[in-house]
Structure formats: structure tokens, C-alpha cells
N, C-alpha and C positions, 0 to 999 in steps of 0.2 A: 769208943774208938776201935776200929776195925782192928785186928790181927795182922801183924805184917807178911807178906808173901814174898815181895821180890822188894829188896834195894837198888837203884840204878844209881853207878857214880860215874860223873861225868869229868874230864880233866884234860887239860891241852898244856900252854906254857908251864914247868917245872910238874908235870903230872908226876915223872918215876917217882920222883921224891915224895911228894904227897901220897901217891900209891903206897911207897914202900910203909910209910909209917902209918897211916891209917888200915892198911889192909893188915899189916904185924900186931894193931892192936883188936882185930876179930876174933874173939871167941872161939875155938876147932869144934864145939859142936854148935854153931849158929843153926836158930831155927829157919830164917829165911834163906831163899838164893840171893844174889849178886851177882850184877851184871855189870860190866865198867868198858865205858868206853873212854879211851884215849888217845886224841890228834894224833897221828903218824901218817908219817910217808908211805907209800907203797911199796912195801920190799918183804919178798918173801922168805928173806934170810933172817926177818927181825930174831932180837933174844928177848923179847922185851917181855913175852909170857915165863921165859928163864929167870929172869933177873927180877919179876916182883912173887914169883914162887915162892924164889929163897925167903922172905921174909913172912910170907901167910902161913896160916896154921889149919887153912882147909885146901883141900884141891882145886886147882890153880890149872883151867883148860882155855883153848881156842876152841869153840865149840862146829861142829858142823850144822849143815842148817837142818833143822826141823829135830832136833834133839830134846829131849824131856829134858822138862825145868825140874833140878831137885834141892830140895833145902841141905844147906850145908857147902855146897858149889858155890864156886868164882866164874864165870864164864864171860871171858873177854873178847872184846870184838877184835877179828884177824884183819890184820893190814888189810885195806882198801875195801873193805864191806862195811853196810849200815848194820849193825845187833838191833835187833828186834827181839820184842818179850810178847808172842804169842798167848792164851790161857793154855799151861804147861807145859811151854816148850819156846827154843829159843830159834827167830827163824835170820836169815842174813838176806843183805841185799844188795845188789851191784847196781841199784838206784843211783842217779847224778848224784856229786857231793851236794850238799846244805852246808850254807856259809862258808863254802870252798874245802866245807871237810867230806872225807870218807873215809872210817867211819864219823857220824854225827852224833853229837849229843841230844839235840831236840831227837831227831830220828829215835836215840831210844827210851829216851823220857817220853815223847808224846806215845808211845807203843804201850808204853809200860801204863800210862794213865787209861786208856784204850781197853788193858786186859786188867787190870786189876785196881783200877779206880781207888778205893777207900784203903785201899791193902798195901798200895804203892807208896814207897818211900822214896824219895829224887834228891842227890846230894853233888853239887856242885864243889868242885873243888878250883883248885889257882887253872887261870884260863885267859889267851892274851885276844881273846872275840867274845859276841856274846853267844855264841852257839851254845845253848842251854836255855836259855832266857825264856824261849818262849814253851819248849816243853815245861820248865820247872812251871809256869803256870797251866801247862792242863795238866799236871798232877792234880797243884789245888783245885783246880774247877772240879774235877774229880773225887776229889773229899781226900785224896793222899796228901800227905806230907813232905815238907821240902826243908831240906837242912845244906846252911851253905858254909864254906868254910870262912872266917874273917877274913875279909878283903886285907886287912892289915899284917896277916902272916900269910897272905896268897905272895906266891913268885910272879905271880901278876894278878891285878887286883882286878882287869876288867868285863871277866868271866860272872864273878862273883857279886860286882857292881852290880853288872848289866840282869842276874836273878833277881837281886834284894828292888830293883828297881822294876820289876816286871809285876811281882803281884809279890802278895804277905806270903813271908816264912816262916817256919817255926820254930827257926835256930839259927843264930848266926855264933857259930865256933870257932874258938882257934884250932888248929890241924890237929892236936895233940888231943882232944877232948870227943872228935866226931864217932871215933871207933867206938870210946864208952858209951857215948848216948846211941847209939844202933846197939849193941850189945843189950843197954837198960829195955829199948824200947821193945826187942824178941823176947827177953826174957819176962817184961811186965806181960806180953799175950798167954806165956806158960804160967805163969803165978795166977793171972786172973779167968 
């Protein structure tokens, strides 16, 4: 199994909250980047890179475009742009929304299977569309990995439905458990 390079999480209905606890349970010297997008409105006064800071244990940015992708970084998409996972760098888009969002989840799970195929991890969290659905499948067509959170502890379950129901995952978790298994899965690339 490939080495992991970048994680993309993708979250809309009840995301902060799933951000906050999944992102609090990251490791502070993670080996991969992280990239997260999350459904919002377009406003440039958001706090929303303020308020899931508080709870992560690595650096916590809005990145600008064409910025070098570096392991140990959060890099979240800014109100009304698509995040993109370029190979080493993170690029933005002012592309039409995908499935009414900007930014998208497919938009950066399908980038992410695109730059780093086999290396790519795609983790779907609580989501009230299927916007993920069909990136989370060109991860695996890609030989990456897709971990979704259980529908049954999602604040809405139709994000998470609508992955498990697009192509095989590799995990389906409750919210509380998804940080340790990314944490196991960078750590097993330094052990082996």
C-alpha cells in the first residue's frame, strides 16, 4: 500500500462539529497534508478557520492559490472558492459551484485522486447532498483510499449514504475513531 501524501475531508450539514473532533484528534507532527473542505456561504468575514484552529494541533490556514503542499498543514478551502490538490501545492477556483456548492467536495477529492492517486486518502464526513460521492470514487479508481464517517453518528447521514453507495470503502467509522485510523495509517508508512 502506497504511503500517504495528502488526506482530503470533505463536510457540509453539522461539519464544525465533526471538524472540531476529528481534526482535535490529529497527531501535531502528522506525516501527511490535509485538506478540508467545508459547505459555506460566501462571506468574507467567515471565523470558521478561527474556530476549528482552536481545537487542531497542527497549523490551521486559508491557503492562497498555488501555495506548496506541506506535510503537517490543514489547508482549508476560503469561502466561495473550489481547493484543489495540485502534485505539491494547493491551487483555488472560482469555477461554477458542483451540486450548488463553492467550495466542492468532489472538486477536491477528484483533484486529489488526479495528483496523487495511490497516496490519496478521501474521508467523507456528516453531509445533507451527495457532493463527495462521486470524487470519493475516483480516489478508489485511483488505488487511494476512502474512509467515511458512519452514517449513524453523521448529523446527516446523506453525504455519507450517498459515498458508501458510489463505489467500496475502506472504513466506515464512527466520528470519534476516524482521526486514530489516519493517524494509524501515516504512522504505519514511517514504521514500514
Amino acid at each position: 500500500m502506497s504511503p500517504v501524501a495528502v488526506i482530503a475531508i470533505g463536510a457540509s450539514l453539522g461539519g464544525l462539529r465533526a471538524l472540531e473532533i476529528l481534526l482535535a484528534g490529529l497527531p501535531p507532527k502528522l506525516a501527511a497534508s490535509v485538506a478540508v473542505t467545508q459547505h459555506r456561504r460566501a462571506d468574507p468575514n467567515s471565523r470558521l478557520r478561527e474556530l476549528l484552529a482552536r481545537s487542531c494541533a497542527l497549523p490551521l490556514i486559508e491557503p492562497e492559490d498555488k501555495l506548496p503542499l506541506e506535510p503537517g498543514y490543514v489547508y482549508l478551502a476560503p469561502s466561495d472558492y473550489h481547493l484543489l490538490v495540485e502534485r505539491g501545492r494547493i491551487a483555488l477556483s472560482i469555477d461554477a459551484p458542483v451540486q450548488y456548492a463553492r467550495p466542492s467536495i468532489d472538486v477536491l477529492f477528484e483533484s486529489l485522486a488526479d495528483a496523487y492517486g495511490p497516496a490519496a486518502v478521501g474521508v467523507m464526513l456528516t453531509s445533507a447532498s451527495a457532493d463527495g460521492a462521486a470524487g470519493a470514487a475516483a480516489i478508489k479508481r485511483a488505488g487511494g483510499r476512502v474512509i467515511v464517517q458512519d452514517p449513524l453518528s453523521a448529523e446527516s447521514p446523506i453525504g455519507p449514504r450517498a459515498v458508501i453507495a458510489a463505489t467500496p470503502v475502506d472504513a466506515v467509522l464512527p466520528l470519534e475513531r476516524i482521526a486514530g485510523e489516519l493517524a494509524r495509517l501515516c504512522a504505519a508508512q514511517r514504521a514500514g
